[in-house]
C-alpha positions, 0 to 999 in steps of 0.5 A, a space after each residue: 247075430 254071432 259072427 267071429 273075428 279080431 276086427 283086423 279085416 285088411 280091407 277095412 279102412 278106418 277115416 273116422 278122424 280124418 277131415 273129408 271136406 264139405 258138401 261138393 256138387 262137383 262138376 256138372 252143374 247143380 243137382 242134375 250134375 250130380 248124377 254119377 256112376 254110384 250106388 245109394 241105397 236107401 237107409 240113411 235118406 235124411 236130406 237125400 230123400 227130399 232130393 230123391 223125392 223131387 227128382 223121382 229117380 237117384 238116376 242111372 245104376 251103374 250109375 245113379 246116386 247123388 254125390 259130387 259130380 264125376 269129375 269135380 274135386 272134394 273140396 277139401 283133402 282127407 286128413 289124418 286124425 285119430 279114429 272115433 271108432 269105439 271098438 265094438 263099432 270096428 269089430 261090427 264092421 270088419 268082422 261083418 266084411 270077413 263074413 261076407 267075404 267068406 260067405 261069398 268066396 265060397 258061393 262064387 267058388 262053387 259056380 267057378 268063379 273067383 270073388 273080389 274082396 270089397 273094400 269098406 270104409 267108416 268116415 265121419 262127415 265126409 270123403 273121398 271115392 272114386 264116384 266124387 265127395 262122399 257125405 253122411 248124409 247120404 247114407 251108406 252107399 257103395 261105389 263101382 269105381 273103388 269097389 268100396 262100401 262107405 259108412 258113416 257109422 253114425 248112420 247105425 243110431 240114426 237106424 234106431 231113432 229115426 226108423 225104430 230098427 231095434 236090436 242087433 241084425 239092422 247093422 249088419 243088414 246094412 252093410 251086407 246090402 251094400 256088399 250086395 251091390 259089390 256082387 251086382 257090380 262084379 256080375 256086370 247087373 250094374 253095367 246092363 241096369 244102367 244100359 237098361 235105364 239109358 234107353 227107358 222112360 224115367 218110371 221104366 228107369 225106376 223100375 229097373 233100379 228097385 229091381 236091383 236094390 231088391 236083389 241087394 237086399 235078398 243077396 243080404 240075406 242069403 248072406 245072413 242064412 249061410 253066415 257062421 258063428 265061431 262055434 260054426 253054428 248058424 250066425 242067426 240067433 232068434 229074433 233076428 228074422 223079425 229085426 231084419 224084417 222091421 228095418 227092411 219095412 221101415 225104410 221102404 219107399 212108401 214109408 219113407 214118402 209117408 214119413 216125408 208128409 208125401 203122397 205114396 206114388 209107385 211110379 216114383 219108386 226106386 228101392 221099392 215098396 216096404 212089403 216088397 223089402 221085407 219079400 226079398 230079404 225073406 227070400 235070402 233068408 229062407 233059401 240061402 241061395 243067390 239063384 233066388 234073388 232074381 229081381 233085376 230086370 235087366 
């Protein structure tokens, strides 16, 4: 994929040497007090999906990840360092952000309405957000307090290794994903899934959230369709599709349960089937039209 910029986006925010403090449950008490308003999406699931997996369900939408509780405390304050970010990671990800942001000023512009810009920001470890202690381990995800996608960029080897999501489209699915869910949160879908999920069964909640995370990743490719080069040509090189289309497999709640020595249980779904990933990002990718990700349920 060919997308332009200096890697100078003003709302990218680089804490990559910064020190974000160990694992904090927060307040609440234990894993079910855990449950805040935040977005995990399911790419980097290491240690979160033995958690997800125990629980079922990463809980509410506008809500419903798995961080430090609302109110606790990080553990330890965020202090300066020098950044780890080799140049060509900080160009991946703020030019990644100008693109998206372009792409969706647009498309906002042209149905009248005016788009917030995200923020994003590249951690090691851990940090601070407004939705409690963010860690690595959790896998990128994307907060409604802050309005804010966080990174470990780490996370974009793990992508290779662990899940065999080759070549150069997997990271910028993964940040478009979480860009998806900055849309969601700005079209209020968050706030009626989370209201949907407060008065549903746990497999009814499930539900509601893979239809949001299938929207995310059908947002990503509309993205991905309409995303242009330098030259203005489409940004889309060839091969891209099939890349896009292995990694959204790869990370599909039923590969992912196979890949933990489980049994694939539907009703526990919270991100959906890997047939069901690969739909909705082909369905972005082939219409370039947000009208089309009608997933959610809400």
């Amino acid at each position: 994929m060919r997308i332009g910029g200096d890697g100078n986006d003003g709302d990218f925010i680089d804490r990559t040497g910064q020190s974000g403090g160990g694992f904090s449950l927060g307040g609440g008490g234990g894993i079910l007090g855990m449950l805040i308003p935040l977005i995990l999406s399911r790419f980097g699931i290491v240690g979160l999906l033995i958690l997800a997996l125990g629980y079922c369900a990463l809980g509410g939408l506008g809500g419903g990840g798995i961080l430090g509780g609302g109110g606790g405390s990080p553990t330890q304050q965020s202090s300066p360092g020098e950044s780890r970010l080799d140049p060509q990671t900080r160009n991946l990800l703020a030019n990644t952000l100008e693109n998206t942001d372009q792409v969706w000023t647009q498309l906002f512009a042209a149905s009248g309405a005016r788009y917030t810009q995200p923020k994003l920001v590249a951690y090691t470890g851990g940090t601070s957000t407004a939705c409690g202690q963010g860690q690595a381990v959790m896998g990128p995800f994307y907060c409604p307090g802050d309005q804010s996608v966080y990174i470990d960029p780490a996370f974009f080897q793990e992508l290779k290794t662990r899940f065999g999501a080759t070549g150069d489209f997997a990271p910028y699915y993964v940040i478009a994903h979480e860009v998806g869910h900055h849309i969601q949160n700005l079209e209020g879908t968050l706030d009626r899934a989370s209201s949907a999920q407060s008065r549903a069964s746990q497999a009814e909640g499930n539900a509601v959230q893979v239809g949001v995370e299938l929207q995310a990743d059908c947002y990503a490719g509309v993205w991905a369709a309409l995303a242009k080069a330098p030259d203005g040509s489409k940004a889309l090189d060839p091969g891209d599709l099939e890349e896009g289309l292995k990694a959204a497999s790869a990370i599909g709640d039923d590969a992912l349960q196979q890949q933990a020595g489980q049994a694939v249980r539907p009703e526990s779904f919270t991100h959906g089937s890997s047939q069901q990933r690969m739909e909705a990002l082909r369905r972005g990718l082939t219409t370039g039209d947000p009208k089309s990700c009608n997933y959610n349920r809400v």
